[in-house]
C-alpha positions in Angstrom: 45.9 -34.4 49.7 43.5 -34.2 52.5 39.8 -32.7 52.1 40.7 -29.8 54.3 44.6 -28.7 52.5 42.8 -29.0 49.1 44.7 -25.6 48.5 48.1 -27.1 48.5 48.0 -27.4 44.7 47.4 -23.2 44.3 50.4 -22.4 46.6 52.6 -21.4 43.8 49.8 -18.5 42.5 50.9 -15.1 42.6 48.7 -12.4 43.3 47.3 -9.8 41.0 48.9 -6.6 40.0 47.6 -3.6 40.9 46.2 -1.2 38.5 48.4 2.4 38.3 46.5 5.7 38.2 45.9 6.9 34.1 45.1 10.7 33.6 44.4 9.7 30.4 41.5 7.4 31.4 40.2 9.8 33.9 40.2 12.3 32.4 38.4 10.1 30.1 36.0 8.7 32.7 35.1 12.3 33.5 34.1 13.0 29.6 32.0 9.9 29.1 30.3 10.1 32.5 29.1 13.7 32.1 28.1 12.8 28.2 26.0 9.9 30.1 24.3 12.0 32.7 22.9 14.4 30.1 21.7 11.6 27.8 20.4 9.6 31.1 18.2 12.7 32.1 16.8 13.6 28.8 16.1 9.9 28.3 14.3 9.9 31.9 12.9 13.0 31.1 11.7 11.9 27.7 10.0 8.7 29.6 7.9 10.4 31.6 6.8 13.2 29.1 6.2 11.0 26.0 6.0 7.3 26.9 4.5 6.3 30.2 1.9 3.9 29.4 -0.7 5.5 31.4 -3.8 2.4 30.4 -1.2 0.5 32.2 0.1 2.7 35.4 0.2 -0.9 37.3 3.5 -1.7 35.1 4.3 1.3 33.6 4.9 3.4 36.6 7.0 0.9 38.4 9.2 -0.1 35.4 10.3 3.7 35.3 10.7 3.6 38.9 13.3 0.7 38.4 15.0 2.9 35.5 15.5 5.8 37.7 16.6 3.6 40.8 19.2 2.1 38.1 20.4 5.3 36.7 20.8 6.7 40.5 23.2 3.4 41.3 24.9 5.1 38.0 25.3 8.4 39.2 26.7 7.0 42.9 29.2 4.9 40.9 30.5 7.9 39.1 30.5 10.1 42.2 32.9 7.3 43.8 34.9 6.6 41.1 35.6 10.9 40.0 38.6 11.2 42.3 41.5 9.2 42.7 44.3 9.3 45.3 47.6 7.5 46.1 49.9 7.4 49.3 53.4 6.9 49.1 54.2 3.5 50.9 57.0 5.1 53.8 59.3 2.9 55.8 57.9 1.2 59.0 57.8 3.0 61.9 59.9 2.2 65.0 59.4 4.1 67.8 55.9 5.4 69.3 56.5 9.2 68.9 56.5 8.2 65.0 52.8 7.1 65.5 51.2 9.5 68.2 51.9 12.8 70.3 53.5 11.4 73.9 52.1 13.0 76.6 54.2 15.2 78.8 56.6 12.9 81.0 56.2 10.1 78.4 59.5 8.3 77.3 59.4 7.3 73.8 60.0 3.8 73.3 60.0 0.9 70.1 55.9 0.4 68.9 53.9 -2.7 70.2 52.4 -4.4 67.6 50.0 -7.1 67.8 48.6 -9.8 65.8 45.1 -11.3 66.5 44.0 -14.4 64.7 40.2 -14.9 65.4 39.1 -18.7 64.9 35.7 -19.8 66.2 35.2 -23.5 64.0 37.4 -23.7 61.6 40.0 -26.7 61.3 43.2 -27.0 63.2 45.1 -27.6 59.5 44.0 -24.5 58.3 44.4 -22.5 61.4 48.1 -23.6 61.8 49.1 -22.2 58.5 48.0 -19.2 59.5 49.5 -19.1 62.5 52.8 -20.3 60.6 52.9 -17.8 57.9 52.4 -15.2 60.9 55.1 -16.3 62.6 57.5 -16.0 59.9 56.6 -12.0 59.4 59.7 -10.0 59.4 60.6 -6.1 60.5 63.2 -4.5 60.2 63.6 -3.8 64.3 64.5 -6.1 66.4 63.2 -4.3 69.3 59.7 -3.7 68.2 57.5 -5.9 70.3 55.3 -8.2 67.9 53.1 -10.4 69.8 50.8 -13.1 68.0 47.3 -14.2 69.6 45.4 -17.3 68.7 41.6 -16.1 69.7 39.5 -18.8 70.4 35.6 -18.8 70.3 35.2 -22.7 69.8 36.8 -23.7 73.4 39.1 -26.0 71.7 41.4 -25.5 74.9 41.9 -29.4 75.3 39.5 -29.9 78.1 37.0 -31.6 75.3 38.8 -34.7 73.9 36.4 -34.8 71.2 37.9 -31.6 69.7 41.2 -30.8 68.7 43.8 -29.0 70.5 44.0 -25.3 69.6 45.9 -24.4 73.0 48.7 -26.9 72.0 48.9 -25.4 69.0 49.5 -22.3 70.7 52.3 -23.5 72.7 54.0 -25.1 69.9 54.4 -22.0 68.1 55.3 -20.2 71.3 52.3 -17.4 70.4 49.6 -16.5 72.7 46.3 -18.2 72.8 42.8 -16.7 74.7 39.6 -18.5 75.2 36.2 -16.9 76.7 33.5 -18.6 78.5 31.0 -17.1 75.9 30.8 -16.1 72.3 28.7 -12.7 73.0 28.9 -10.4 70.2 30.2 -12.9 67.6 33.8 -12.2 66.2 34.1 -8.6 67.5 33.1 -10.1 70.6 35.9 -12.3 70.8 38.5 -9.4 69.6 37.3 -7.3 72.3 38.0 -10.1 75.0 41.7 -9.7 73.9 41.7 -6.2 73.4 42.1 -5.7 77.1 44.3 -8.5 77.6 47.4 -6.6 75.4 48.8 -3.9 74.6 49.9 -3.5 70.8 50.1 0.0 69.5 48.9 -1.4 66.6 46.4 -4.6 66.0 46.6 -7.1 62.6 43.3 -8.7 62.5 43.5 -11.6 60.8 40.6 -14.6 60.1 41.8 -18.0 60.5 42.7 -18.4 57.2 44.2 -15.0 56.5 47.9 -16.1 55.7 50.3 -12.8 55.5 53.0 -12.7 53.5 56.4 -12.2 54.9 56.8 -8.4 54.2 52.9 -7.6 55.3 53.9 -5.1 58.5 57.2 -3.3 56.7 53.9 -2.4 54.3 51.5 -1.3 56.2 52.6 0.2 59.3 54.2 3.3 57.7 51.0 4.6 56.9 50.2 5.5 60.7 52.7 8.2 60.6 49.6 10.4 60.0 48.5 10.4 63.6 44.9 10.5 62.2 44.7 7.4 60.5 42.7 4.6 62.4 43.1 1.6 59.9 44.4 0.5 56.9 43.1 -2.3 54.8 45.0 -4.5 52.7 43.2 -6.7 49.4 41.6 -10.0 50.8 43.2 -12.3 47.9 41.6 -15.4 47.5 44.1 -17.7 46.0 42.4 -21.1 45.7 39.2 -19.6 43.5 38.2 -22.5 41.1 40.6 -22.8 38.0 37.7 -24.2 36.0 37.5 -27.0 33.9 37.8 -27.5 30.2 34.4 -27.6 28.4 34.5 -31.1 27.0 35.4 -32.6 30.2 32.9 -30.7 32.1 30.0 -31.8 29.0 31.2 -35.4 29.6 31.4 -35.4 33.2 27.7 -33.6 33.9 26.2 -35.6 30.3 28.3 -38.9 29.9 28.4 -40.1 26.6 26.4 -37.6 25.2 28.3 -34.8 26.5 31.7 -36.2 25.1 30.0 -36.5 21.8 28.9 -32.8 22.2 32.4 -32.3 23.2 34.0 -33.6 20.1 31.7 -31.5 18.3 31.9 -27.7 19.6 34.9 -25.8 18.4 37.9 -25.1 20.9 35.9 -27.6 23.9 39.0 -28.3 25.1 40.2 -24.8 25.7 37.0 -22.8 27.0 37.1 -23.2 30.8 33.6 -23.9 32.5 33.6 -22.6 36.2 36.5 -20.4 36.3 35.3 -18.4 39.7 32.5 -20.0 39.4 31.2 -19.0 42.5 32.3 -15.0 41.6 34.0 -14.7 44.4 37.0 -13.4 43.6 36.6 -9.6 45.1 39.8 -7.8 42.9 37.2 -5.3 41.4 36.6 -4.4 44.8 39.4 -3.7 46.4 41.6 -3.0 43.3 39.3 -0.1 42.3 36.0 0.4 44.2 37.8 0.9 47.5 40.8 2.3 46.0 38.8 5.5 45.0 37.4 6.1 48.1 40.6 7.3 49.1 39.9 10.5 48.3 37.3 11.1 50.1 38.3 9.3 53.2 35.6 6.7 52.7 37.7 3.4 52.5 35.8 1.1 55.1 37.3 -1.7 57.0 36.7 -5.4 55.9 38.1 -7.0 59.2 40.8 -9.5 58.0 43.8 -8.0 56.3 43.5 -4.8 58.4 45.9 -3.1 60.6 44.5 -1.0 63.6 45.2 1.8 66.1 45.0 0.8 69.6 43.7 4.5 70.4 41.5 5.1 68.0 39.8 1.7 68.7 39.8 2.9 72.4 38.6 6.1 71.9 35.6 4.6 70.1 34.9 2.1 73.0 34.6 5.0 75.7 32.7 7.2 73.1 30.0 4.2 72.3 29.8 3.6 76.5 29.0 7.0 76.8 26.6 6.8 74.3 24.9 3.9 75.8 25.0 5.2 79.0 22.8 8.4 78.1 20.2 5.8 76.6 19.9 3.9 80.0 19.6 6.7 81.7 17.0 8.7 79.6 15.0 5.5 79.9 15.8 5.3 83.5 17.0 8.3 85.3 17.3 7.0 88.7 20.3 5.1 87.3 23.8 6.2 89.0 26.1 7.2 86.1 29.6 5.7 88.2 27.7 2.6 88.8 27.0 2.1 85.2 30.7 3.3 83.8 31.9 -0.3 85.7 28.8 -2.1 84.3 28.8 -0.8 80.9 31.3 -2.8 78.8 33.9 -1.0 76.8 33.5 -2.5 73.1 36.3 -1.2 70.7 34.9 -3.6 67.8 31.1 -2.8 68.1 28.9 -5.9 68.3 27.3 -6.4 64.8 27.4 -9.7 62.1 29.3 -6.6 60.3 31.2 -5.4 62.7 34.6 -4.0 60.3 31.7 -1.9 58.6 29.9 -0.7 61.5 33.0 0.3 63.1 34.5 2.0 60.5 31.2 4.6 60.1 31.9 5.0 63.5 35.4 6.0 63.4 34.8 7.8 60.2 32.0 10.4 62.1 34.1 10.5 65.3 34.7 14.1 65.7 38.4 13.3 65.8 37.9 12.9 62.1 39.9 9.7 62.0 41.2 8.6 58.5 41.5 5.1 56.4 43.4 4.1 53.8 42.9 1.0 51.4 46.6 -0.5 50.7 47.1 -0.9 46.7 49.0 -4.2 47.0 48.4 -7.5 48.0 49.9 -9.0 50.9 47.8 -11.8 52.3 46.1 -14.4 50.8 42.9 -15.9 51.9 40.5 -19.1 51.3 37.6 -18.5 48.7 34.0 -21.0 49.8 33.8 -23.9 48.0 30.6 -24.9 47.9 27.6 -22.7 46.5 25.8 -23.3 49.8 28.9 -22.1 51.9 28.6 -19.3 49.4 25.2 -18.3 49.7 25.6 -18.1 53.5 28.7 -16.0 53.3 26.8 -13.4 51.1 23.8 -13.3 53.0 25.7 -12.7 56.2 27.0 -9.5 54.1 23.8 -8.7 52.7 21.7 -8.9 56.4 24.6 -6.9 58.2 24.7 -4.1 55.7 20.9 -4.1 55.5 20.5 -4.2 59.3 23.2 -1.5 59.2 21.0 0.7 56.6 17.7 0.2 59.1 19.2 1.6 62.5 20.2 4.8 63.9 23.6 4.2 62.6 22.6 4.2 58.9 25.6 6.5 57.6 23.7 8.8 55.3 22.1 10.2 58.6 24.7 9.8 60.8 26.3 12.6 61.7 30.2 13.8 61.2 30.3 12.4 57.8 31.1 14.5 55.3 29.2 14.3 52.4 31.1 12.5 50.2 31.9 9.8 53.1 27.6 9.8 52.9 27.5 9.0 49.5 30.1 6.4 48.9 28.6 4.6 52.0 25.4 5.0 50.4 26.3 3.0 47.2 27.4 0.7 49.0 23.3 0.3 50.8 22.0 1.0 47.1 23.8 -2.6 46.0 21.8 -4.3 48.8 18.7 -2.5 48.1 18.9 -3.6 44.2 16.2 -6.1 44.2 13.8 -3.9 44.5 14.1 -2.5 41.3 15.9 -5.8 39.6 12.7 -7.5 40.1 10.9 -5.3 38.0 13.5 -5.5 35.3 12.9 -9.3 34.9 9.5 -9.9 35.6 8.3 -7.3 33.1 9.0 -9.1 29.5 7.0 -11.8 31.6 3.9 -9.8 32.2 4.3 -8.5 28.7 4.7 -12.0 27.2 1.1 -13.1 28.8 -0.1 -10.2 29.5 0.3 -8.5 25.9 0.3 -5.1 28.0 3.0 -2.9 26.8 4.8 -1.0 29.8 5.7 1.7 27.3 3.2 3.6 24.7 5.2 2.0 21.7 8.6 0.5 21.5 8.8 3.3 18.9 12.1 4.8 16.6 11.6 7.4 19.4 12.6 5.0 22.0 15.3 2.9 20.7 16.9 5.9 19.8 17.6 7.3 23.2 17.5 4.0 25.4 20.2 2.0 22.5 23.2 5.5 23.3 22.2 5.5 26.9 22.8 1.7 27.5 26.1 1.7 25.4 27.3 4.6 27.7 26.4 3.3 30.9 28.1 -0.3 29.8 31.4 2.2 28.4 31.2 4.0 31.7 31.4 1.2 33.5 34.2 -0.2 31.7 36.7 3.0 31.8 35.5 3.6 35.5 36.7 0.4 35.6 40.0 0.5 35.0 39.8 -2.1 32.1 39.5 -5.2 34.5 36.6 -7.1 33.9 33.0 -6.5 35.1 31.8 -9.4 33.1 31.3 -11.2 36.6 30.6 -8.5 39.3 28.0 -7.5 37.4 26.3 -11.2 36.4 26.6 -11.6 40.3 25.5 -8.7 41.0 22.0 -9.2 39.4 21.2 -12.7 39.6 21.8 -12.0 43.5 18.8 -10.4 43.6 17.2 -13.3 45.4 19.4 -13.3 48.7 19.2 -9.8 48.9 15.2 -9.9 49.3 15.2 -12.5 51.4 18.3 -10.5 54.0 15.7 -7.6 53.7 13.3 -9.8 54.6 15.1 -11.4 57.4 16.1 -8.3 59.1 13.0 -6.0 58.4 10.4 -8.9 58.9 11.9 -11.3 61.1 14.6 -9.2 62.5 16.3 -12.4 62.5 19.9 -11.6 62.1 22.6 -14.5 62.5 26.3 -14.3 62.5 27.1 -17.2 60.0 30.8 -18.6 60.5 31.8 -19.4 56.7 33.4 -23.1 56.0 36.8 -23.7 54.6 36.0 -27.6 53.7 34.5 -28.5 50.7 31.0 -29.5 51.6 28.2 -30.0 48.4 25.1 -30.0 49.3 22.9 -32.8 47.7 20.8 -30.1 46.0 20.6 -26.5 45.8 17.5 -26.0 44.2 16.5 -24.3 47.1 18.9 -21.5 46.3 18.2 -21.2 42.7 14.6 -22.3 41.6 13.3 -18.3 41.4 15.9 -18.3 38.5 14.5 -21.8 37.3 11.1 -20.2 37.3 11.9 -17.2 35.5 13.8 -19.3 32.8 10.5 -21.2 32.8 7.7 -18.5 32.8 10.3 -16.5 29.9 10.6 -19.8 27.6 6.7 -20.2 28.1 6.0 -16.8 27.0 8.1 -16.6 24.4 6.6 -19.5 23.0 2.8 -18.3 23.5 4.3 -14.8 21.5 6.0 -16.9 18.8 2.2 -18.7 18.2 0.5 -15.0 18.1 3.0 -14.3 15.6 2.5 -17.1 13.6 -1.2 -17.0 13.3 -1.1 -13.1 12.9 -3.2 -12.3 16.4 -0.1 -10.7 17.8 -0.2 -6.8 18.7 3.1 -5.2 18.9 6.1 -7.2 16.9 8.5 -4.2 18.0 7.4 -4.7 21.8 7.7 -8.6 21.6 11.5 -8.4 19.8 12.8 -5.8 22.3 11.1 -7.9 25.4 12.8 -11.1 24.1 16.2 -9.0 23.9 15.4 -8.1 27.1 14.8 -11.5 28.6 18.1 -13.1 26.6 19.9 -10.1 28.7 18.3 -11.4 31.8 19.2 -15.3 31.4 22.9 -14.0 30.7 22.9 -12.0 34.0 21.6 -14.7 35.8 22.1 -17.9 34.5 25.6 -17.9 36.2 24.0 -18.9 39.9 22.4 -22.0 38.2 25.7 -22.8 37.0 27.4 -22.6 39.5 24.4 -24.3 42.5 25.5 -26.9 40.2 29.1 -27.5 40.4 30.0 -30.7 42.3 32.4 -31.9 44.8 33.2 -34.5 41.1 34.0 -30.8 38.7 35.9 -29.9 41.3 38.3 -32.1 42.0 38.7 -33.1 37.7 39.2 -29.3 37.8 42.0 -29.6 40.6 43.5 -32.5 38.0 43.5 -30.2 35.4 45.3 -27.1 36.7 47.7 -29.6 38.2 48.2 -31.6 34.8 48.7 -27.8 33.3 51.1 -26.7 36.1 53.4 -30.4 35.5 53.5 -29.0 32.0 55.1 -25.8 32.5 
């Protein structure tokens, strides 16, 4: 098996179910939730009234500043998660009148549909199996038109022996192939070269590892018989997440001999899996329930690959953003002829961003058209997962910079105008994620400060206080979990936290540096030597913690220590913290070596079957 195909061996995975609409668990969800707000704001309330540590305002104040930042992310959660809807998956359309109004004069004729593979670096191996799985789509009319495009942005046209040959692998799938002479605007750059070089009714945007199963446009295209709906975007399934590797092997492969011994000696070693997803990149939660329920309030945003397109809509937008840009130049410039600028002003139907699905689907969302989106239920692509932390770190921060850089301009979607407000706030939870660390640090460096410090944040970690804060963590965790769906948030949410470090430094980046960069995200398996560089703020706060800890555990001992109630609920505190985090050291650990003993393991488990 060859370093690149390394996901031969997952071929035979099947994708995940998705999860059916319960009226018994929303109406459920609804119950618990509203029991949670009421205990959150008297607990908040409570805080402020009776145990702000106002000797200590330096702490104090910003740790119930992180407690009401937290409880907001609650109360955004619930708001997206209170309303469910489901569309009925109709037969694929045929002809255009199916899709849009014809004009008068206009003939009605079969739907164009178009297919636009975007590669930029990626290798020729994994590019053709793309291009092979897309070929091999099936519809039910002959006559519909369904034209495949190989987009190009690494000028692998064959002119460059030192490169491979992307334009004969074009021609030896008989599909269409486009190359530019620059790679202005990143990805969306290089869909809008082709944009104007066809003519689908409807455009598949696919990455160069997006491999569509056979049935993906009978699926999807059905939907655009509501001539308002712009996009619809189907679950990005990565099949080829790490199985993991048994705990005894991975002991004996990190440890040698002493980690076999260990091995031996742990109960059911050789069933626990280490590094299952060890990366947490495997995004079900996401689109299996977080998009899923902004359905109902029209809120569903494009993630680029695995999303199907209207040509109009997408054309509309272009003029509308020209026009737009237009007005700028010429309120900076008013001598500036306004026909002179409509041929030099380029028409960009994917708007130029490193988040370019995002960006363009606010747009579309406050078009005055009041264009509409819909996030498909089922799987029906599959997609490669990174597998290296590294790759992984990049891949996130490109997420967290383009959202961020998003949040910071004129097109931040809480402001924007023609959103409704429901669109505002399901958009807005998704900023709130990114903006986490600025609350999340406070969360973990406080039992620190205590520890040396011996500075309570609170007046007394008193009956009082354990008595509201123990029901209103149990019913944000049981919240969570029902909102949910059942699936597990064990992951998200240890991912969620210990990413607190990539988020600061993509706020950073973009409101410091303004140094955003459009990061192309590896399918090969490269390990870095080390990524300490990645993970040593965790290191350090396991460090400082196990320091202070001990330094309390002394005071205890010799009797000199203050507040035994404050140090136990700051060392339950910190043991939540190294669970939430402690996952990134993990996995900026895992090895090219775990990796492929992993691989021998799933297959050895598969030849048993």
């Amino acid at each position: 098996m060859s370093e690149v195909k390394y996901y031969q061996i997952f071929e035979d995975r099947k994708p995940y179910e998705p999860m059916r609409f319960s009226l018994f668990r929303s109406s459920l969800f609804h119950i618990v939730s509203i029991v949670f707000i009421f205990v959150g704001v008297e607990y908040l309330t409570w805080r402020w009234q009776h145990s702000i540590n106002w000797d200590a305002k330096w702490i104090s104040l910003p740790l119930y500043f992180a407690e009401v930042m937290a409880f907001i992310g609650s109360l955004l959660t619930i708001i997206n998660y209170w309303s469910y809807k489901n569309l009925k998956i109709e037969k694929p359309v045929h002809y255009l009148s199916e899709i849009e109004e014809l004009k008068p004069g206009q003939k009605d004729r079969p739907i164009k549909i178009d297919l636009y593979i975007a590669t930029y670096n990626e290798e020729l191996e994994i590019v053709e199996d793309t291009v092979r799985d897309a070929t091999l789509a099936t519809y039910p009319y002959d006559d519909v038109d369904i034209q495949i495009h190989l987009l190009d942005d690494g000028h692998r046209d064959g002119s460059d022996p030192e490169k491979e040959n992307f334009k004969a692998l074009a021609e030896k799938y008989h599909i269409n192939y486009f190359v530019r002479d620059n790679n202005i605007g990143f990805k969306a750059g290089n869909m809008n070269n082709a944009f104007y070089q066809t003519d689908g009714d409807l455009i598949v945007i696919l990455d160069a590892d997006t491999r569509i199963f056979k049935d993906f446009l009978k699926n999807t295209t059905g939907y655009f018989r509501n001539k308002k709906m712009a996009w619809i975007q189907t679950p990005q399934w990565f099949y080829d997440v790490p199985p993991g590797l048994p705990l005894n092997e991975y002991l004996e492969t990190k440890y040698g001999f002493a980690g076999k011994v260990a091995g031996k000696i742990i109960p059911f070693s050789k069933k626990y899996l280490v590094g299952k997803n060890v990366f947490g990149t495997d995004p079900e939660l996401f689109y299996d329930v977080i998009l899923r329920h902004r359905n109902a309030v029209n809120a569903a945003f494009s993630c680029g690959a695995g999303s199907v397109q209207r040509r109009s809509a997408l054309a509309a937008l272009a003029i509308k953003e020209q026009q737009e840009n237009i007005k700028e130049i010429i309120k900076k410039d008013p001598s500036k002829d306004v026909k002179q600028l409509e041929k030099e002003v380029p028409l960009r139907p994917f708007i130029h961003h490193i988040s370019e699905d995002i960006l363009t689907s606010i747009m579309l969302h406050a078009d005055a058209k009041k264009w509409q989106s819909y996030q498909h239920p089922n799987v029906e692509c599959k997609m490669l997962s990174p597998q290296s932390f590294d790759i992984f770190i990049k891949q996130f921060s490109r997420y967290a910079e383009g959202t961020i850089d998003i949040t910071f301009s004129k097109r931040n979607p809480v402001f924007l105008k023609g959103l409704s407000w429901r669109q505002r706030l399901a958009y807005l939870e998704t900023i709130w994620s990114y903006l986490s660390p600025l609350w999340l640090l406070i969360f973990i460096f406080y039992p620190i400060i205590f520890f040396f410090t011996l500075i309570p944040p609170l007046k007394a970690f008193s009956f009082d206080f354990f008595i509201r804060i123990v029901p209103f963590l149990m019913l944000n965790v049981l919240v969570t979990g029902i909102g949910n769906w059942g699936k597990s948030t064990k992951r998200p949410e240890q991912f969620y936290q210990a990413g607190f470090w990539y988020k600061l430094q993509a706020l950073y980046k973009v409101l410091i540096k303004g140094n955003v960069k459009f990061n192309v995200t590896s399918k090969k398996i490269k390990y870095s030597q080390s990524n300490l560089k990645h993970v040593w703020p965790h290191l350090l706060i396991f460090i400082l913690t196990a320091l202070g800890i001990l330094y309390n555990l002394y005071l205890v001992y010799t009797n000199q220590h203050p507040s035994y109630s404050a140090f136990f609920a700051n060392i339950f505190w910190s043991v939540f913290t190294f669970y939430l985090i402690s996952p990134y050291v993990r996995a900026a650990y895992w090895n090219e070596e775990l990796f492929q003993k992993s691989i021998a393991h799933y297959k050895k488990r598969k030849n048993k079957k």
